[in-house]
Residue, then its C-alpha position, 0 to 999 in steps of 0.5 A: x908584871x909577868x917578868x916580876x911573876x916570874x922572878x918570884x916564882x923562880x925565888x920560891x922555887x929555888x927556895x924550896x930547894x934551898x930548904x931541902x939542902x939545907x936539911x940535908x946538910x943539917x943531917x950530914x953535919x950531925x951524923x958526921x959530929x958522931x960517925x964521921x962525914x965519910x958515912x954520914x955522907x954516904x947514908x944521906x945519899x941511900x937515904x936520898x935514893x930512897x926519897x928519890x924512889x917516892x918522888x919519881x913514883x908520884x910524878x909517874x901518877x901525876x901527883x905534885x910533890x915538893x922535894x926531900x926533907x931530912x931530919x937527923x935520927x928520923x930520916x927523910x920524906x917527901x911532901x905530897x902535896x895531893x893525896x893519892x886518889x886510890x890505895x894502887x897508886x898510895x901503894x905504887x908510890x910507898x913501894x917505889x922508895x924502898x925497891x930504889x933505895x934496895x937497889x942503891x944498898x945493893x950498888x954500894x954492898x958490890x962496891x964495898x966487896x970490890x974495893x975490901x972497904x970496911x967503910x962502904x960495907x957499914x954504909x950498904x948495911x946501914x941502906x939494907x936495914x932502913x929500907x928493910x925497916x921500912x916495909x914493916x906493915x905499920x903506918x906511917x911507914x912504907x910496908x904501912x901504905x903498902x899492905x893498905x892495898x888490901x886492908x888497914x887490918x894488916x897494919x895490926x900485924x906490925x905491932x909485935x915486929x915493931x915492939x921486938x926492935x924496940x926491945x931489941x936495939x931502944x930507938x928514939x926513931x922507933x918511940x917516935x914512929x910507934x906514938x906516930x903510929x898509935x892513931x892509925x892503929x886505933x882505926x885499924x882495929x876500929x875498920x869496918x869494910x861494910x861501914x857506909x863511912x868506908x863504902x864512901x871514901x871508897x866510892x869517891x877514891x874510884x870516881x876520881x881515879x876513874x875522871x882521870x884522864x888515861x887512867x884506868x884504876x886497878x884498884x881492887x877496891x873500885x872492882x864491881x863486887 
């Protein structure tokens, strides 16, 4: 009985790595179809540092959390199966994606310099510019859960920065970011830190930060007032 146990959850394991491979290739064979599969490749592998960066971060906190998804023309995410239980740790973890992702743009923008290749500078530009999208203070993307560290009201100023790269360079990714993005606003402009529904949801964040084992919050939010 333990030998089957084991053997499906070794399957489900391993299907779950299938799953994350197979998006993988799925996005490698559509940005190849357009760009050719030298980039394609290359901007998979910044956009896999990125995700890399989250997954890492929440195994530091002790979150579970399942492995890269990619979708052509959206990008990639990584599953947390648990949600943080405070802003620090949500905004430990946005930040960890970018912060890896800027370092492995800025591996391959050396390397480009060094080798004079035209292909690798595309590549590096391409990394730079995502994880630099990235931190627009909106949700759902990473400077989003970031900044909500210190208020959701933050997420408002997102908005023009978000409409002049809509304006300036039309997205389908950007479209789909701001309809994403349009729920979260609404309770941002609706936020009110002396709510008793926010002074809950803050009460219970601290609570269960503060029944973990060897972890002491620092949240701002769980600091006596």
């Amino acid at each position: 009985m333990k030998a089957l146990l084991l053997i499906l959850f070794s399957g489900l394991k391993w299907g779950k790595l299938a799953m994350s491979g197979g998006t993988m290739l799925l996005s490698l064979v559509v940005y190849a179809g357009i760009w050719g599969w030298r980039y394609a490749a290359g901007f998979i592998a910044l956009l896999f540092a990125h995700e890399m960066g989250h997954y890492v971060a929440a195994r530091q906190r002790g979150l579970d959390v399942g492995a890269p998804a990619f979708i052509p023309f959206v990008g990639a995410w990584i599953a947390l199966k648990e949600q943080p239980v405070d802003v620090e740790t949500e905004a430990y973890v946005a930040l960890a994606g970018p912060l890896v992702g800027t370092a492995a743009a800025l591996a391959v923008y050396l390397l480009a310099r060094s080798e004079d290749s035209n292909l690798l500078l595309a590549i590096a530009y391409s990394g730079l510019f995502l994880n630099l999208f990235n931190l627009l203070p909106i949700s759902p993307l990473d400077g989003g859960r970031i900044t909500s560290v210190l208020s959701p009201r933050i997420w408002l100023l997102g908005v023009p920065l978000l409409l002049a790269l809509m304006l300036y360079r039309p997205s389908p990714m950007l479209f789909i970011i701001a309809i994403l993005a349009a729920p979260q606003l609404m309770k941002a402009w609706r936020y009110d830190p002396g709510a008793p529904e926010t002074l809950l949801i803050m009460a219970r964040h601290c609570r269960r930060s503060s029944n973990m084992p060897g972890r002491i919050s620092r949240s701002r939010r769980c600091s006596p007032s």
